[in-house]
C-alpha positions in Angstrom: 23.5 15.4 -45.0 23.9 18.6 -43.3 21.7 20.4 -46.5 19.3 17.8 -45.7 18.7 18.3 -42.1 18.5 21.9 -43.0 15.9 21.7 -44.9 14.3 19.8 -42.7 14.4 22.0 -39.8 13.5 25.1 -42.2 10.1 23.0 -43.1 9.3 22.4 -39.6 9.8 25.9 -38.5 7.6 27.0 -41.7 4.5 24.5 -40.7 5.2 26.0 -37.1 4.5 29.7 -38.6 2.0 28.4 -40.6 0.2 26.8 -38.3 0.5 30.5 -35.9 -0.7 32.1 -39.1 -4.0 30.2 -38.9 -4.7 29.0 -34.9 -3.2 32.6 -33.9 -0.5 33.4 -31.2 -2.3 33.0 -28.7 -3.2 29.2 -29.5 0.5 29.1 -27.9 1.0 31.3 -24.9 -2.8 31.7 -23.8 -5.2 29.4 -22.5 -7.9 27.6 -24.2 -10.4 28.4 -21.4 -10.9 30.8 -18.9 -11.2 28.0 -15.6 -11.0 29.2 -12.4 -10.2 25.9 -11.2 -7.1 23.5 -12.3 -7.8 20.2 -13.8 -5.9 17.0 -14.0 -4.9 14.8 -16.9 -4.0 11.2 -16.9 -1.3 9.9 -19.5 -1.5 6.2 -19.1 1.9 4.0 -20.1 2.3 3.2 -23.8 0.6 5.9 -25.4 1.4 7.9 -28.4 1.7 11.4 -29.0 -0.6 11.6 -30.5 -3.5 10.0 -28.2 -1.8 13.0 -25.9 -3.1 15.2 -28.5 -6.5 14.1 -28.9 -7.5 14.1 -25.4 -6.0 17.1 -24.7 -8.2 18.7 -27.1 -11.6 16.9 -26.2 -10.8 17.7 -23.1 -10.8 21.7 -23.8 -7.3 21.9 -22.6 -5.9 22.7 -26.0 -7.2 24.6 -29.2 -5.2 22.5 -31.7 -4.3 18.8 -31.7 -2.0 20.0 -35.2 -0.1 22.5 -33.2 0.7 20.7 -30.0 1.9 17.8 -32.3 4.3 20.2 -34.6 5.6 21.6 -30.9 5.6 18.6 -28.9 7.5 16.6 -31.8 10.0 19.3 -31.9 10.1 19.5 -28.0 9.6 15.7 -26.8 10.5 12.6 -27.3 7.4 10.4 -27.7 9.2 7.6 -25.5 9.9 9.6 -22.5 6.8 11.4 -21.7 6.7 10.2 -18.5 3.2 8.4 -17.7 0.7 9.6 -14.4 -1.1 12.4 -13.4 -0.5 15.8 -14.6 -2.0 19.1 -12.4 -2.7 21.6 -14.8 -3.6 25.4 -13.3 -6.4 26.9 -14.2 -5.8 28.6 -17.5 -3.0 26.7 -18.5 -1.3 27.0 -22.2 -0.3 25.1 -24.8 3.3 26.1 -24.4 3.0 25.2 -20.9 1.4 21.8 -21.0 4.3 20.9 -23.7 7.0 22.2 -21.1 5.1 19.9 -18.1 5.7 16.7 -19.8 8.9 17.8 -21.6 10.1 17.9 -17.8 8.0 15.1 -16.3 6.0 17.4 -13.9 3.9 14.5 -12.7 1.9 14.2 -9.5 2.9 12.2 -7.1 -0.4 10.6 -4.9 1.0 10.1 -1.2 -0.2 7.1 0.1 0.9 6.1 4.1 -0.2 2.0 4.6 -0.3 2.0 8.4 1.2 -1.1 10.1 -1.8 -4.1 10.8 -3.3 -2.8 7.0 -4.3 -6.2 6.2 -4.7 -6.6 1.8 -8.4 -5.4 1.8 -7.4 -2.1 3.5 -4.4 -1.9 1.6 -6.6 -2.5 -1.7 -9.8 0.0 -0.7 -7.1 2.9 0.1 -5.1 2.3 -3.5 -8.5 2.5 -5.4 -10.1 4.9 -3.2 -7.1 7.1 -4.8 -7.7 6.0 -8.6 -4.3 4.0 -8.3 -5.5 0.3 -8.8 -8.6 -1.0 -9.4 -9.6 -3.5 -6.2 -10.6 -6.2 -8.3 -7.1 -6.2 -10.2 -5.8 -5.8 -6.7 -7.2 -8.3 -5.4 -6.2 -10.7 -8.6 -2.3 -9.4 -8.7 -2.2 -10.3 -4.5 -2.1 -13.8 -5.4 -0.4 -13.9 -8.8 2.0 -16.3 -9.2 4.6 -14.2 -10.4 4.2 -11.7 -7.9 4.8 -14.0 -5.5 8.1 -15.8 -6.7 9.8 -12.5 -6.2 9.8 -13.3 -2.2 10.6 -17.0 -3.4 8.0 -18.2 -0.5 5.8 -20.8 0.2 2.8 -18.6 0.6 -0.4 -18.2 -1.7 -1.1 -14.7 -1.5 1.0 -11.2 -0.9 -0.9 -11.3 2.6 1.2 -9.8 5.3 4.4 -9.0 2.7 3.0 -5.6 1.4 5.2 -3.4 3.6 3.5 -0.7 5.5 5.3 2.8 4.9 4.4 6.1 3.0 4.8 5.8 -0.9 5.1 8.3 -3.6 2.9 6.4 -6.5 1.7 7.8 -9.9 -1.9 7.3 -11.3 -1.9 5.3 -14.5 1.3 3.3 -13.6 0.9 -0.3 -13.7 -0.5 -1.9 -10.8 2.0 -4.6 -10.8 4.6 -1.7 -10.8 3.0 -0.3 -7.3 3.0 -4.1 -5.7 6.4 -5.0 -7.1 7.7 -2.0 -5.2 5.9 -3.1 -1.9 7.2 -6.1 -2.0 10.5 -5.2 -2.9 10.3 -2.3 0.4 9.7 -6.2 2.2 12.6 -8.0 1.1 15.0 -4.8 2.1 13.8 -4.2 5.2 13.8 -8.6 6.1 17.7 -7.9 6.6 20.3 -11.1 6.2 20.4 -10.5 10.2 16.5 -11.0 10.6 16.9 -14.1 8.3 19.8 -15.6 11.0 17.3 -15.5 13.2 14.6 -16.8 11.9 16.7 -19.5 11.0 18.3 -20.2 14.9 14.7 -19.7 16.1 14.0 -22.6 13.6 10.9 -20.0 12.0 10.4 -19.6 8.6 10.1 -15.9 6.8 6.9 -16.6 7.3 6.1 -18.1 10.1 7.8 -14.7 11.6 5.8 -12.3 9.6 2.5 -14.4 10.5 3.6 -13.9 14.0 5.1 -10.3 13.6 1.1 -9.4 12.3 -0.7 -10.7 15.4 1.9 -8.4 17.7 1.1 -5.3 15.6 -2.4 -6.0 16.1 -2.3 -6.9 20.2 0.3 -3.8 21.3 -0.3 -0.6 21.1 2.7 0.8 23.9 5.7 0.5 21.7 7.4 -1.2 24.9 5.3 -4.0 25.4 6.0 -5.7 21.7 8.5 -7.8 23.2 6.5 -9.1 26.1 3.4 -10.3 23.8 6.2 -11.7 21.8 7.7 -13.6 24.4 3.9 -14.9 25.0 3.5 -16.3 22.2 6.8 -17.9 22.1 6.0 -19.6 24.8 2.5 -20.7 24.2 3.7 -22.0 21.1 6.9 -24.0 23.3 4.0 -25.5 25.1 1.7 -26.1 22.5 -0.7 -24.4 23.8 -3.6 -22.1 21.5 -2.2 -18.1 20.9 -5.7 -17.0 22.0 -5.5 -14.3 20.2 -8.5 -11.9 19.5 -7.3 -10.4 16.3 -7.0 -13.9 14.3 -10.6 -14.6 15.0 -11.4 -11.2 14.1 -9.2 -11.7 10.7 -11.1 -14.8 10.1 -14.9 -13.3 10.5 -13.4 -10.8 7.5 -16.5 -8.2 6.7 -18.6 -9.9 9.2 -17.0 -8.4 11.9 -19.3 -5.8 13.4 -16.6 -4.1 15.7 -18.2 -6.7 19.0 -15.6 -9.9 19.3 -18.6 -12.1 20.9 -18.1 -15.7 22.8 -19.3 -17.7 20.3 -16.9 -16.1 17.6 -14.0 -17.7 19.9 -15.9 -21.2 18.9 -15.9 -20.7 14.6 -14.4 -23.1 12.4 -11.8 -21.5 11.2 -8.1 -22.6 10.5 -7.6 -18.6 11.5 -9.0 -18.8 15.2 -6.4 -19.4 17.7 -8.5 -20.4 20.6 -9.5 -23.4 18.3 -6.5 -24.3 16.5 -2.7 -24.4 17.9 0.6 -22.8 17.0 0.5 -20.2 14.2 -2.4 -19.4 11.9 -1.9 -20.6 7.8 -0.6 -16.9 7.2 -0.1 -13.4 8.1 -3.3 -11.4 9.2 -2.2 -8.1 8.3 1.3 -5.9 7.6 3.5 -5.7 10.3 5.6 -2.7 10.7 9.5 -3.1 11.6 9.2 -3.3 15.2 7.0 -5.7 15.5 9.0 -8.2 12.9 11.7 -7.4 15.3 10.1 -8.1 18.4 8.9 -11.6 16.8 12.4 -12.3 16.2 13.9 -10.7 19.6 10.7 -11.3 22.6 12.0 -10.7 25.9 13.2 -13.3 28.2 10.1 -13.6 30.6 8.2 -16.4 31.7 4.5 -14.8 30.5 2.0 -17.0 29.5 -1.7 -14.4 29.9 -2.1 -11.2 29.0 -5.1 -9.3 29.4 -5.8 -5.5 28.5 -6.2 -2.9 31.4 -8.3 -0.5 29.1 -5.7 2.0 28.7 -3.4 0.8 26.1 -1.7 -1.3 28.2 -1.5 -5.3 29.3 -1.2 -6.6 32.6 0.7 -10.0 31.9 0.6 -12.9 34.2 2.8 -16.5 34.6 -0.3 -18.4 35.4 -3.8 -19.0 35.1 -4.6 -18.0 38.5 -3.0 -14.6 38.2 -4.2 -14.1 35.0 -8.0 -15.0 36.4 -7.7 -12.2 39.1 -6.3 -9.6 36.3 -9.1 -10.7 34.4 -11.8 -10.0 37.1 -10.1 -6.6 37.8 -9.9 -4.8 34.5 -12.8 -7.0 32.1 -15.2 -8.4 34.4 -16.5 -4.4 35.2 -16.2 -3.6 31.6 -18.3 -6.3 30.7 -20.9 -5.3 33.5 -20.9 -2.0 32.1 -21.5 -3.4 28.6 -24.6 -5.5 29.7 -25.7 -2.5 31.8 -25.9 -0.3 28.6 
């Protein structure tokens, strides 16, 4: 046996000299072209070693398909090549292409999904960076199986793609990049948060649905809770959320950036002025805080709020209060508007 491997190794190091003899030494320890800029190359999931090969070559990066497949075989191990996005350096070798996958060098795309990223903005800023393509995106946000990982009762990924800064790799599978979104979701929905939802007699997502219209209404960290506690009483009294951002969800693309008055009167299962207690689903990806201030609104007696142009909310107890704050910090603005 040991004769054997001898020989074999002996073979291999004399098709590795014969293979110098012919490309050269430099085929090995200088660069195939003289770029003064680095390139990228994409090994996809599943592929040989020799696919690796052949598209390093057509894409000038090597001299010799033979001789990177002699080294790498020697080097790698076909099944661990690690797949994604390698950054090469301009005039990069053979010898040091060979190292960068023998030690996964991949490059890691950082992606930050800000808190209200609803799935189309999550989708256009994964294929805006060559991660997913939005029309896959689009299919895996309501697969089946995708879904029965949160073991809901909902019919897309809506609202349950967790907003935070991820480290993802080009070429992975795009069911790989949801899967860990999703899974980010499930850690951060603590056994705690479920309690509560539970004592508050909400569902998982009846809470997210709510914890997405408070990410999209507060803007002052502090005043989470009061909109929370809004809404949890609007919806104790049956009476319509109101709430701008649900109408705006439902106009989708349409929305031109100016909520008018007759986009508060749409059909649409989506717009709170029209329709009571909580929309079908989730408008967007609520951050931490605000699935915290669903579960935990403070204990106030607001029913109104209106916005005072500066970030902030002037919250009322009644209609007549809220009337007044509403002809003290919108009425001018909307003057203004018509004036312009």
């Amino acid at each position: 046996m040991k004769i054997r491997q001898g020989l074999a190794i002996a073979g291999v190091v004399f098709i590795l000299f014969s293979l110098l003899s012919i490309t050269g030494y430099s085929s090995l320890f200088s660069s195939k072209t003289m770029s003064h800029e680095g390139r990228s190359f994409e090994v996809p999931e599943g592929v040989t070693l020799r696919w690796i090969a052949d598209n390093l070559k057509e894409d000038g990066f090597i001299g010799s398909s033979t001789l990177f497949l002699t080294i790498g075989k020697l080097m790698l191990s076909e099944k661990e090549i690690m797949a994604g996005e390698y950054l090469f350096p301009p005039n990069v070798t053979l010898f040091d292409i060979v190292l960068a996958f023998r030690y996964g060098k991949v490059n890691y795309r950082k992606i930050t999904i800000l808190p209200g990223y609803n799935l189309e903005q999550i989708g256009e800023l994964l294929a805006s960076e060559g991660l997913v393509d939005i029309e896959t995106f689009r299919e895996l946000s309501k697969d089946k199986e995708m879904i029965d990982i949160l073991a809901l009762d909902i019919s897309s990924l809506e609202g349950f793609l967790y907003p935070d800064t991820y480290y993802l790799l080009r070429g992975s599978n795009p069911r790989k990049i949801l899967k860990k979104m999703v899974l980010n979701f499930k850690d951060v929905f603590t056994p705690e948060f479920k309690e509560k939802a539970a004592e508050l007699n909400m569902t998982i997502k009846d809470v997210v649905t709510l914890a997405s219209i408070i990410e999209k209404e507060a803007v002052v960290e502090k005043e989470r809770t009061l909109i929370s506690a809004v809404f949890h009483n609007r919806l104790k009294r049956n009476m319509p959320l109101q709430s701008d951002p649900t109408v705006i969800y439902a106009l989708g693309s349409s929305f031109d950036g100016d909520l008018k008055r007759e986009h508060l009167t749409m059909r649409s299962s989506y717009n709170t002025y029209m329709s009571r207690g909580l929309p079908p689903g989730p408008i967007g990806s609520p951050g931490i805080e605000s699935i915290r201030a669903a579960l935990y609104p403070e204990d106030v007696d607001y029913l109104y709020f209106v916005s005072k142009n500066n970030d902030t909310h002037y919250f009322s107890k009644n209609f007549r209060d809220h009337s007044r704050a509403v002809a003290i910090y919108q009425k001018p603005l909307a003057a203004k508007k018509t004036i312009h």
